[in-house]
C-alpha positions as protocol buffer text, in pm:
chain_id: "A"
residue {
  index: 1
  type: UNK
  ca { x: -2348 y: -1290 z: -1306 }
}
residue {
  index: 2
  type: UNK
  ca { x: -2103 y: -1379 z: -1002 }
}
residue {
  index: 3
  type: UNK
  ca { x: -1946 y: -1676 z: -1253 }
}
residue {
  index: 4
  type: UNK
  ca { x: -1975 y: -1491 z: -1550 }
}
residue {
  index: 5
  type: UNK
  ca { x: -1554 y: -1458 z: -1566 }
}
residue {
  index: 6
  type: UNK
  ca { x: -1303 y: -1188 z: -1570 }
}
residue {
  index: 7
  type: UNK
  ca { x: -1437 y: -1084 z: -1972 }
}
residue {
  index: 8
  type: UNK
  ca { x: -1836 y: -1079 z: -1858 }
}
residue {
  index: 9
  type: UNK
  ca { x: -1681 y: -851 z: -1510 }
}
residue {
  index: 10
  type: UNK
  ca { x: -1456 y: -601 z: -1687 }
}
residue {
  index: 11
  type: UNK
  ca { x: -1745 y: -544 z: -2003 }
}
residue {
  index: 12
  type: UNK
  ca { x: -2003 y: -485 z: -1711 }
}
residue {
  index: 13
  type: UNK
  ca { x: -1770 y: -247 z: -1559 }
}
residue {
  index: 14
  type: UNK
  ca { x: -1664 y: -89 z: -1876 }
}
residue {
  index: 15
  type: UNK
  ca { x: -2047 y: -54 z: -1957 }
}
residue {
  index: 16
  type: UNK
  ca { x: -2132 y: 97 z: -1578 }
}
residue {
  index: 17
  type: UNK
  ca { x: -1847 y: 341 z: -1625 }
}
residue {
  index: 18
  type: UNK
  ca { x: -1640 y: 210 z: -1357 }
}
residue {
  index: 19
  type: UNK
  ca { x: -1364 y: 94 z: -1573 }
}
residue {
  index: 20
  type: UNK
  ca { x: -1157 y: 164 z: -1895 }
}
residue {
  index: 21
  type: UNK
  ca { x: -1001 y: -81 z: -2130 }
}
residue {
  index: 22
  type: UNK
  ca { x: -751 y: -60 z: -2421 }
}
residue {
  index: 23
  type: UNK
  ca { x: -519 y: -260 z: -2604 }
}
residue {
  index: 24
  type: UNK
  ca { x: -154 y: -262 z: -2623 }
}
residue {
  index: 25
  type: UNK
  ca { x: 12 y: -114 z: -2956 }
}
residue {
  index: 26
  type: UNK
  ca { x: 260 y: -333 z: -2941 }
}
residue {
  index: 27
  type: UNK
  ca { x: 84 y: -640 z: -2852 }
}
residue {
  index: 28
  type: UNK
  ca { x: -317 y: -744 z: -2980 }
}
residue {
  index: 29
  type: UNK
  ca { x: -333 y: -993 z: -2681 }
}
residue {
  index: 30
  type: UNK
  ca { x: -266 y: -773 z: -2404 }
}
residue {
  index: 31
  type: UNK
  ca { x: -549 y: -550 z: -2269 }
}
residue {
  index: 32
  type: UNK
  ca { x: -509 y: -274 z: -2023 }
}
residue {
  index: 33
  type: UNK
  ca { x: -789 y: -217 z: -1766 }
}
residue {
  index: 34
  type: UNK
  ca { x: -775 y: 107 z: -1512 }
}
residue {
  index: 35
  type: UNK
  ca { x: -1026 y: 258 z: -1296 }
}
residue {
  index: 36
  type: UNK
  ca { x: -1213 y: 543 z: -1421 }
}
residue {
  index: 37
  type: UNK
  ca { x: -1247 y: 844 z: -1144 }
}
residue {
  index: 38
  type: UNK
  ca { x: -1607 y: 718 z: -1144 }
}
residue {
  index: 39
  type: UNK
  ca { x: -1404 y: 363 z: -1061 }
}
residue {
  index: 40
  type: UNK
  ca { x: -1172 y: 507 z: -811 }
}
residue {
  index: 41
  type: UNK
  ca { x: -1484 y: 695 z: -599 }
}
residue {
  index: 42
  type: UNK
  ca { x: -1653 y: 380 z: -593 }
}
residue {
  index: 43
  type: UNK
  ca { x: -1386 y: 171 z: -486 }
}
residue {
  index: 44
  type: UNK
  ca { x: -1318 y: 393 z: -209 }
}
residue {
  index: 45
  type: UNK
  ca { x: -1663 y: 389 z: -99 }
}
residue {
  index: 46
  type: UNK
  ca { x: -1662 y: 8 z: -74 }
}
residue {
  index: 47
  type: UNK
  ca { x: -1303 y: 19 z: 60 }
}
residue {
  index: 48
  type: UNK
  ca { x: -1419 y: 254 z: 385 }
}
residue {
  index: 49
  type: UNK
  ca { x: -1741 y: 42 z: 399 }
}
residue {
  index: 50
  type: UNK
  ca { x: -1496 y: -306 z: 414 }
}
residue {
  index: 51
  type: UNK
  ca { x: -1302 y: -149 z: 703 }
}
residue {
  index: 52
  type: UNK
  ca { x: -1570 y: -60 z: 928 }
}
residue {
  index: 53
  type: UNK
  ca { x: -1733 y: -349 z: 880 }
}
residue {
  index: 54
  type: UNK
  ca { x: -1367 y: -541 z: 950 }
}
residue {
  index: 55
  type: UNK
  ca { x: -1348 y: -260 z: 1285 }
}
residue {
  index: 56
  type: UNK
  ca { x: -1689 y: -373 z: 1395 }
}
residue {
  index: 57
  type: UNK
  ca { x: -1653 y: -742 z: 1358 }
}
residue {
  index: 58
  type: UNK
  ca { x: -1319 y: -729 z: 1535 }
}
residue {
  index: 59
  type: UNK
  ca { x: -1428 y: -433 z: 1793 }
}
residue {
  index: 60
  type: UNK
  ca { x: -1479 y: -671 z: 2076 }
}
residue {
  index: 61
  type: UNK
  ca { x: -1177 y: -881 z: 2086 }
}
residue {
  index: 62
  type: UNK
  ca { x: -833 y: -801 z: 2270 }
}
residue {
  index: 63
  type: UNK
  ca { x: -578 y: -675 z: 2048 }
}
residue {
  index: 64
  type: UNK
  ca { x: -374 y: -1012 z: 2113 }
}
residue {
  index: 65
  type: UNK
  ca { x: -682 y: -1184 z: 2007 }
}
residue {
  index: 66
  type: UNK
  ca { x: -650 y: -957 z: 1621 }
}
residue {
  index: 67
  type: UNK
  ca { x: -307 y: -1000 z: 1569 }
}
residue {
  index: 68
  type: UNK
  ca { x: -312 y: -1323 z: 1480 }
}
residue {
  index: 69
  type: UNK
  ca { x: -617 y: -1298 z: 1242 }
}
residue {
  index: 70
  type: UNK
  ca { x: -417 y: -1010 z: 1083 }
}
């Protein structure tokens, strides 16, 4: 599933409820994907989850010694 592509990604997110998708009425090639509320929760949760991990990785090193990983 990790290779599956942007198409196999956006349908499983569509399907878990994660994600919208529509098509533009002006053009039949472009689709338009947002993030659901369902979407937006989630992404938060893994967004707050992502930065402590980041804070505890980096927790032990001098702030000169981030800066330049930043």
């Amino acid at each position: 599933h990790l290779f599956e592509g942007p198409e196999g990604l956006a349908a499983r997110l569509v399907a878990e409820g994660l994600l919208s998708r529509s098509e533009d009425e002006n053009d039949r090639r472009l689709r338009r994907v947002r993030l659901t509320d369902a979407g937006t929760r989630q992404f938060r949760r893994m967004a707050r989850a992502h930065e402590d991990w980041i804070a505890d990785l980096l927790g032990g090193l001098r702030p000169a010694d981030v800066a330049p990983l930043m």
